[in-house]
ChimeraX commands (.cxc) that place a marker at each C-alpha (Angstrom):
marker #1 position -110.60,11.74,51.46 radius 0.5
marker #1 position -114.02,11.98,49.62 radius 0.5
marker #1 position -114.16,8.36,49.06 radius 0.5
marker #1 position -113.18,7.44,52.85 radius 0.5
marker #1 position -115.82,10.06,54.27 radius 0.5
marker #1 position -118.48,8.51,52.41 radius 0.5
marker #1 position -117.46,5.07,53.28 radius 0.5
marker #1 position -117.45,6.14,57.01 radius 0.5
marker #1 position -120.71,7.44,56.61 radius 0.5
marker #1 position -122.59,5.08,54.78 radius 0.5
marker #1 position -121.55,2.38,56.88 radius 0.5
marker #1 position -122.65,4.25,59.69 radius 0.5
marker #1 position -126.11,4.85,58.50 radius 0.5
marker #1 position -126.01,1.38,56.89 radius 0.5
marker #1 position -125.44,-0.19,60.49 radius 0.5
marker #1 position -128.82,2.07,61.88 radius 0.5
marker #1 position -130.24,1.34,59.25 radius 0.5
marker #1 position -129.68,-3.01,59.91 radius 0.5
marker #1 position -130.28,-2.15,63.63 radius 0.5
marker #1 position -134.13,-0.72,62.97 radius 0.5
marker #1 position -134.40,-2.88,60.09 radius 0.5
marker #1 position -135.51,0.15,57.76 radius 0.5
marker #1 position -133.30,0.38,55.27 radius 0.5
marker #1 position -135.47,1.09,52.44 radius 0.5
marker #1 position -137.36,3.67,54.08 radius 0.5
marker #1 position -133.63,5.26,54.51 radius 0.5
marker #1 position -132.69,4.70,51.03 radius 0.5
marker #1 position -136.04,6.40,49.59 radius 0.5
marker #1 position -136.05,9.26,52.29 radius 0.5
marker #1 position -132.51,10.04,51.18 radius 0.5
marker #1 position -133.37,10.09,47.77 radius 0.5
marker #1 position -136.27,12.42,47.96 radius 0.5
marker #1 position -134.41,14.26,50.48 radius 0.5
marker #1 position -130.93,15.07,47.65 radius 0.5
marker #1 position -133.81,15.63,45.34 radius 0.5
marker #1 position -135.26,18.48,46.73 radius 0.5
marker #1 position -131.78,19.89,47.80 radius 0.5
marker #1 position -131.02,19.59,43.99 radius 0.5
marker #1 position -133.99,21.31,42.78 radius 0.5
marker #1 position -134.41,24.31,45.38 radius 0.5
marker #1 position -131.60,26.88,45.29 radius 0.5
marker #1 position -132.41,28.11,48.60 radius 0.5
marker #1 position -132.25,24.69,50.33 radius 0.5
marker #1 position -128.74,23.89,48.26 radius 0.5
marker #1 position -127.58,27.21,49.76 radius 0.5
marker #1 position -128.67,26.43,53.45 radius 0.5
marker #1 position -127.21,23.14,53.38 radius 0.5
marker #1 position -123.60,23.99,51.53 radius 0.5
marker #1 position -122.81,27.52,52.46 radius 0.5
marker #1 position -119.84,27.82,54.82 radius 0.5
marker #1 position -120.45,30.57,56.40 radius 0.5
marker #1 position -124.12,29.38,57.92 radius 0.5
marker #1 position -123.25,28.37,61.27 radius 0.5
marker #1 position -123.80,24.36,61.79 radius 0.5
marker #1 position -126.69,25.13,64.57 radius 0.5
marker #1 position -128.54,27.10,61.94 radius 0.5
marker #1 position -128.78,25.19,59.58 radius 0.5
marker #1 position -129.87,22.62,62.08 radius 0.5
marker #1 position -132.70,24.51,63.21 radius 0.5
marker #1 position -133.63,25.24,60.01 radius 0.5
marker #1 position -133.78,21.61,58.55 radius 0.5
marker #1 position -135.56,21.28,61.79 radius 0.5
marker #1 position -138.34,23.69,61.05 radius 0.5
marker #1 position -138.22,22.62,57.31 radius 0.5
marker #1 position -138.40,18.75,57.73 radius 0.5
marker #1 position -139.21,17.27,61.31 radius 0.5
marker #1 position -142.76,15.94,59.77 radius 0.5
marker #1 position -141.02,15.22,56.77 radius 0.5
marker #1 position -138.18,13.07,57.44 radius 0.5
marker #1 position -137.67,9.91,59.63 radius 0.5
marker #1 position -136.00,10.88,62.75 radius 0.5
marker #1 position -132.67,8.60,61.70 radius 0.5
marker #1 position -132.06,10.91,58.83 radius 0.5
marker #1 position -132.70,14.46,59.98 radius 0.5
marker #1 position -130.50,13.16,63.01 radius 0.5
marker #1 position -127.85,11.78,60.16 radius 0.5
marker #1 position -127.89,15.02,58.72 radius 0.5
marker #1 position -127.45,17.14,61.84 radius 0.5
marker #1 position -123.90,14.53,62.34 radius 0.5
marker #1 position -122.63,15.90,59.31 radius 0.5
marker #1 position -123.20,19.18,59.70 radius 0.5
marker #1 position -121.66,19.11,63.23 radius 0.5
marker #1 position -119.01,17.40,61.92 radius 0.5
marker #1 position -119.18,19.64,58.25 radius 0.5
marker #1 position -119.41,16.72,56.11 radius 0.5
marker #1 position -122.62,17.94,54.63 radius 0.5
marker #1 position -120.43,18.52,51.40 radius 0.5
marker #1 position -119.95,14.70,51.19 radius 0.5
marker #1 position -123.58,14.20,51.55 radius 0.5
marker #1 position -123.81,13.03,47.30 radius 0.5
marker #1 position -120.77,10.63,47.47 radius 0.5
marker #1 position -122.41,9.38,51.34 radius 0.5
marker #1 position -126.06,8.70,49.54 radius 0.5
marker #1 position -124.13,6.99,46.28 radius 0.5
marker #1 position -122.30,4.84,48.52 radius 0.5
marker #1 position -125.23,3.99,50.84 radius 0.5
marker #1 position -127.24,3.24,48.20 radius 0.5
marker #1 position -125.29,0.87,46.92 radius 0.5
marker #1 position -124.70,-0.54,50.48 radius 0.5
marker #1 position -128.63,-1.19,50.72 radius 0.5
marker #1 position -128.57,-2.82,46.78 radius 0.5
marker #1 position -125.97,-5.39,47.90 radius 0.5
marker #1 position -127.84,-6.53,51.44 radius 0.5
marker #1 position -131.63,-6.14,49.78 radius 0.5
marker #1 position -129.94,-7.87,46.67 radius 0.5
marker #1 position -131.63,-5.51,44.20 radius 0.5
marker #1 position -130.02,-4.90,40.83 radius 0.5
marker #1 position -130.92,-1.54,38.82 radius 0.5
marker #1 position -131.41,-2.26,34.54 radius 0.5
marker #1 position -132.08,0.63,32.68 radius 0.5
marker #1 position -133.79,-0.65,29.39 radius 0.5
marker #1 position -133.31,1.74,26.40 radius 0.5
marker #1 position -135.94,1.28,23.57 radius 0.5
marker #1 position -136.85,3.48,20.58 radius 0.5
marker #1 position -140.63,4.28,22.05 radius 0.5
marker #1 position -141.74,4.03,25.58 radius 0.5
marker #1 position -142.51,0.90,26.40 radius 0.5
marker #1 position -145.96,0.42,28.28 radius 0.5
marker #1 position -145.98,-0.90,31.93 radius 0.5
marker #1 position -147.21,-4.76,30.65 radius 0.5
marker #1 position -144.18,-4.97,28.62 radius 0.5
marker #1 position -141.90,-3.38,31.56 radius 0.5
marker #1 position -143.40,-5.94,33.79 radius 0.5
marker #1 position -142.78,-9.22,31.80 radius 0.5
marker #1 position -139.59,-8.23,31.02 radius 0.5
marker #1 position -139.39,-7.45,34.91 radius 0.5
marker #1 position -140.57,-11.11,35.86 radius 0.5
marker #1 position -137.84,-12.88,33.47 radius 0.5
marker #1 position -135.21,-11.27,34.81 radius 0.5
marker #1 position -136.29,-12.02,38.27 radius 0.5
marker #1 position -136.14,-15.59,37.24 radius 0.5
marker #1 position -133.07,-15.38,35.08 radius 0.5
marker #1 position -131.01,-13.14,38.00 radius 0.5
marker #1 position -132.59,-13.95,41.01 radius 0.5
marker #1 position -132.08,-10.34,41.88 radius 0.5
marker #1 position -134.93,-7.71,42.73 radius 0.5
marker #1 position -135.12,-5.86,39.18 radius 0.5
marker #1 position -135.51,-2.24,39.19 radius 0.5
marker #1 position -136.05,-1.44,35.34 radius 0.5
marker #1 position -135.63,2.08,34.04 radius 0.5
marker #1 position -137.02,3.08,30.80 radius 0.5
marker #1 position -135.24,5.51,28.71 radius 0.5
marker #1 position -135.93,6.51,25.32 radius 0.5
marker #1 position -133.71,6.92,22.46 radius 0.5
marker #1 position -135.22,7.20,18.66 radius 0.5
marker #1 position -131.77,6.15,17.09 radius 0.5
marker #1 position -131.57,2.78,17.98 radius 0.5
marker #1 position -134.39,2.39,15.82 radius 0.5
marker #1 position -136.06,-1.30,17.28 radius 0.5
marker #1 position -135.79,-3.36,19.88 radius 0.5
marker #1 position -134.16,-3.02,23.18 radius 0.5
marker #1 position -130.95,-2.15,24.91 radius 0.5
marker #1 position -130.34,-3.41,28.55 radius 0.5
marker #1 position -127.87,-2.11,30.69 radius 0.5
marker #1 position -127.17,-4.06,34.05 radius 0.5
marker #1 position -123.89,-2.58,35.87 radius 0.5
marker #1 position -121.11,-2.94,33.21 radius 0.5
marker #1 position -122.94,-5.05,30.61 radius 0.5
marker #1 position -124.82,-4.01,27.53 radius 0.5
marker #1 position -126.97,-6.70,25.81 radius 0.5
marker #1 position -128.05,-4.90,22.96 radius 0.5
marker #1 position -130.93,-6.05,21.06 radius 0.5
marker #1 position -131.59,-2.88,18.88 radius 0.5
marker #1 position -131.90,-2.99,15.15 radius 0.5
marker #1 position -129.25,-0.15,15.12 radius 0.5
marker #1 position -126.61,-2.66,16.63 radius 0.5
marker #1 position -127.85,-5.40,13.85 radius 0.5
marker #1 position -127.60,-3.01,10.91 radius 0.5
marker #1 position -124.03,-1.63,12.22 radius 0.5
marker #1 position -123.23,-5.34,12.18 radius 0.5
marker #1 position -124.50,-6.30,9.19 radius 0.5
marker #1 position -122.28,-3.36,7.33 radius 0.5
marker #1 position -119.27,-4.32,9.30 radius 0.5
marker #1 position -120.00,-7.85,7.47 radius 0.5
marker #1 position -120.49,-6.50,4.28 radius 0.5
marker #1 position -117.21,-4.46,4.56 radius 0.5
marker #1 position -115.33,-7.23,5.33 radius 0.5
marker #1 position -116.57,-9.30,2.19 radius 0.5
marker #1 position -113.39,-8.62,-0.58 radius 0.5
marker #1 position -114.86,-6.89,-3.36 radius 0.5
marker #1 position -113.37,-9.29,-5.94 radius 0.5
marker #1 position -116.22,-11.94,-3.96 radius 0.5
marker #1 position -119.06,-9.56,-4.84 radius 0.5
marker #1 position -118.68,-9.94,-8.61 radius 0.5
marker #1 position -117.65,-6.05,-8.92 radius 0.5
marker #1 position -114.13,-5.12,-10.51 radius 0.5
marker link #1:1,2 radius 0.2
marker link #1:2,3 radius 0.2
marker link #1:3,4 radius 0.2
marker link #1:4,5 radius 0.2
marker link #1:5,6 radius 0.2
marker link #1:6,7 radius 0.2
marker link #1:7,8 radius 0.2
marker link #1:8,9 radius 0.2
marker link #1:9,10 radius 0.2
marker link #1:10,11 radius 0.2
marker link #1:11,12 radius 0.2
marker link #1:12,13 radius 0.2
marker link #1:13,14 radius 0.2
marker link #1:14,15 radius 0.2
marker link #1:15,16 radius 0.2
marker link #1:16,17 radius 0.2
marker link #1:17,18 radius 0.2
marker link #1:18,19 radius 0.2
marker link #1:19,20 radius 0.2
marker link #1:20,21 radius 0.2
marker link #1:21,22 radius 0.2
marker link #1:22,23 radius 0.2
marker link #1:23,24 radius 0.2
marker link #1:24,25 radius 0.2
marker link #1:25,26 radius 0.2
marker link #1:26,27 radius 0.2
marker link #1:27,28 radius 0.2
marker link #1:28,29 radius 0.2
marker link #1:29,30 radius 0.2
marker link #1:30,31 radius 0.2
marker link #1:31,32 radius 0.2
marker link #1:32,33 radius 0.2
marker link #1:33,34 radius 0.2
marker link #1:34,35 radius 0.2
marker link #1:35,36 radius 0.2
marker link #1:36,37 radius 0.2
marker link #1:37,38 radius 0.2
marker link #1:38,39 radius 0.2
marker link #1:39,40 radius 0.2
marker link #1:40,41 radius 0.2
marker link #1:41,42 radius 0.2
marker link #1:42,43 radius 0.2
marker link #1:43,44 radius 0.2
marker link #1:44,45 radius 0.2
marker link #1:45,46 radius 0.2
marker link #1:46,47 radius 0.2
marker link #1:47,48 radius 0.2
marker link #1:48,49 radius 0.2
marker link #1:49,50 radius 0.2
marker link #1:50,51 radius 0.2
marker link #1:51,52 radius 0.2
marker link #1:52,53 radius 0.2
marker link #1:53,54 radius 0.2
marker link #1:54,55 radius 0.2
marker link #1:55,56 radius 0.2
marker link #1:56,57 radius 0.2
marker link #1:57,58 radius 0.2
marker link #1:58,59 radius 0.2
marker link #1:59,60 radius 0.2
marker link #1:60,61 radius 0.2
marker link #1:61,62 radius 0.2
marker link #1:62,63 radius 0.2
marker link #1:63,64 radius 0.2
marker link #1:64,65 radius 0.2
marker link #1:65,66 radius 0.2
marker link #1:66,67 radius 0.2
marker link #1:67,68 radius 0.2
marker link #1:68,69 radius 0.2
marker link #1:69,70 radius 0.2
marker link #1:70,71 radius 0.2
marker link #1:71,72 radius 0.2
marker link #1:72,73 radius 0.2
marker link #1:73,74 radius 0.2
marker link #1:74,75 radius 0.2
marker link #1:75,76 radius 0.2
marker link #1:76,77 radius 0.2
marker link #1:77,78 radius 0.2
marker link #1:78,79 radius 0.2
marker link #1:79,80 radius 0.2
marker link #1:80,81 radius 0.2
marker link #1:81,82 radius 0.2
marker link #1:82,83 radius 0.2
marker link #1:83,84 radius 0.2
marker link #1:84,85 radius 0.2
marker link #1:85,86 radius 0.2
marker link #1:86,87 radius 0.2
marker link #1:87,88 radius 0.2
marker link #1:88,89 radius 0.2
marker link #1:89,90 radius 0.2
marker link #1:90,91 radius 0.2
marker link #1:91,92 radius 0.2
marker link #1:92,93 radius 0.2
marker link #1:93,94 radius 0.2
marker link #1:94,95 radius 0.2
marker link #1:95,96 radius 0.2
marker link #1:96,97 radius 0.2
marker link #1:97,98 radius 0.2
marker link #1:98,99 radius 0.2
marker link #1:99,100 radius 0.2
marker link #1:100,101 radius 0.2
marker link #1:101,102 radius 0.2
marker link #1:102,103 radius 0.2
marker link #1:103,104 radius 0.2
marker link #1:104,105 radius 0.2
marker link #1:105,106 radius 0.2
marker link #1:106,107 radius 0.2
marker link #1:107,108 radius 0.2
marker link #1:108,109 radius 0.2
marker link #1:109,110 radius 0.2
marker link #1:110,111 radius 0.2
marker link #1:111,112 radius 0.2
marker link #1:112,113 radius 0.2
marker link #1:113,114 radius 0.2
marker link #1:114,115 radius 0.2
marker link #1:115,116 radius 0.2
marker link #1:116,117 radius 0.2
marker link #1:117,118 radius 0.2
marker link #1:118,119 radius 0.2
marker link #1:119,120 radius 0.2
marker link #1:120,121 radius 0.2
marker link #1:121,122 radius 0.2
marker link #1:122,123 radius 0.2
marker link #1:123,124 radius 0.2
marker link #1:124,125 radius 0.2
marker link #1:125,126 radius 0.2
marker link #1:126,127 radius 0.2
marker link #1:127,128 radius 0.2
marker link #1:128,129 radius 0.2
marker link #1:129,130 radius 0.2
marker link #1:130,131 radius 0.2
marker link #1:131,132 radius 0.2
marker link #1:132,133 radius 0.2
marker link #1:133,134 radius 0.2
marker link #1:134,135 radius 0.2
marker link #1:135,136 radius 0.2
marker link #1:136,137 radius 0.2
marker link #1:137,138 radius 0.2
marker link #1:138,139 radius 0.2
marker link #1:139,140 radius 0.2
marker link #1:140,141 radius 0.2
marker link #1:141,142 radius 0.2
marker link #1:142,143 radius 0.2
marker link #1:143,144 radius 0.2
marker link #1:144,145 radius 0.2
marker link #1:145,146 radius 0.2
marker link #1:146,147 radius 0.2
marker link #1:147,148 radius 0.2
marker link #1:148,149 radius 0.2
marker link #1:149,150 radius 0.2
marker link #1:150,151 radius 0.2
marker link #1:151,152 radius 0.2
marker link #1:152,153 radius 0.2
marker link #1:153,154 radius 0.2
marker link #1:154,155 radius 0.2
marker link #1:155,156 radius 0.2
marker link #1:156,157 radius 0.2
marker link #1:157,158 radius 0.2
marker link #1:158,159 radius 0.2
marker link #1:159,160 radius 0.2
marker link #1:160,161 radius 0.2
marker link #1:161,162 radius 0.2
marker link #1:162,163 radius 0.2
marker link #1:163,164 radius 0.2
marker link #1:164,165 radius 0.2
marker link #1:165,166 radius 0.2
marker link #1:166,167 radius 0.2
marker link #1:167,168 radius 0.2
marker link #1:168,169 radius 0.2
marker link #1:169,170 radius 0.2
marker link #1:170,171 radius 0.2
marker link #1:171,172 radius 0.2
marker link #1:172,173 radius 0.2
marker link #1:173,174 radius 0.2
marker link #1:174,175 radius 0.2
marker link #1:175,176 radius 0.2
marker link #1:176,177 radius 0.2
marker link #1:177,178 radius 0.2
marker link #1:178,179 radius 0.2
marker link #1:179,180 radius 0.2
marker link #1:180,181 radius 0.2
marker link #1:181,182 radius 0.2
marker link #1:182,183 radius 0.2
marker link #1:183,184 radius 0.2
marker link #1:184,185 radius 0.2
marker link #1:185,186 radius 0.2
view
């Protein structure tokens, strides 16, 4: 049922979205939107508590966010709290989001090195895969000491790792395969 709510529902937004021809605005207003519900227990409470009635919690995202968010998403929300769907609201956003990647044909790459890489670097590496994917790149940097060197990318389901962990795992898995007699040891 989770998976056919959000569907619903992230079509739905999807299509207003088309219609006003603001789907990023959606997309980002969303996200900042889940983050604060994430990060303020009294918000998380508001929104997911059963036993707040659906036309408080209205007026209270009212009071809270009618200069804050775009009409089409405090609307959105009040929906699914009518309807109480507000507990689908993650799986909704996930499957929006991914709704708005497909049509704006942007592709998310999270790019694991062993030191932060500054924003020159991030941007080169940025323009080639523009060229390579013909996809808007979204890079994410994430740091991870182990891997030593170089780079690991991560587009959807591929790795392409470039690390110097990966080339020294390989190199041993080379070396283990070489029969000892080869080596000149008895």
């Amino acid at each position: 049922m989770k998976n056919e709510v959000a569907s619903k529902y992230s079509r739905a937004l999807f299509a207003l979205g088309k219609d006003h021809e603001n789907l990023l605005e959606l997309k980002d207003s969303l996200a900042e939107f889940w983050q604060l519900v994430l990060e303020n227990e009294d918000l998380n409470q508001l929104l997911f508590h059963q036993r707040i009635m659906p036309a408080d919690k209205k007026r209270t995202l009212n009071e809270i966010f009618a200069e804050e968010l775009s009409d089409d998403i405090l609307h959105f929300l009040f929906i699914l709290i009518d309807k109480r769907r507000e507990f689908f609201l993650e799986s909704i956003i996930k499957e929006f989001n991914n709704l708005v990647d497909d049509a704006e044909s942007i592709l998310h790459v999270k790019v694991t090195s062993a030191v932060e890489l500054d924003d020159s670097i991030l941007a080169k590496l940025k323009e080639k895969l523009n060229s390579l994917l013909d996809y808007n790149i979204k890079i994410e940097n994430k740091i991870d000491e182990e891997i030593i060197a170089g780079i690991v990318l991560k587009i959807e389901d591929y790795i392409i790792d470039g690390s110097l962990r990966n080339g020294l795992s390989s190199l041993e898995q080379k070396l283990k395969s070489i029969p000892v007699s080869k080596l000149g040891v008895n």
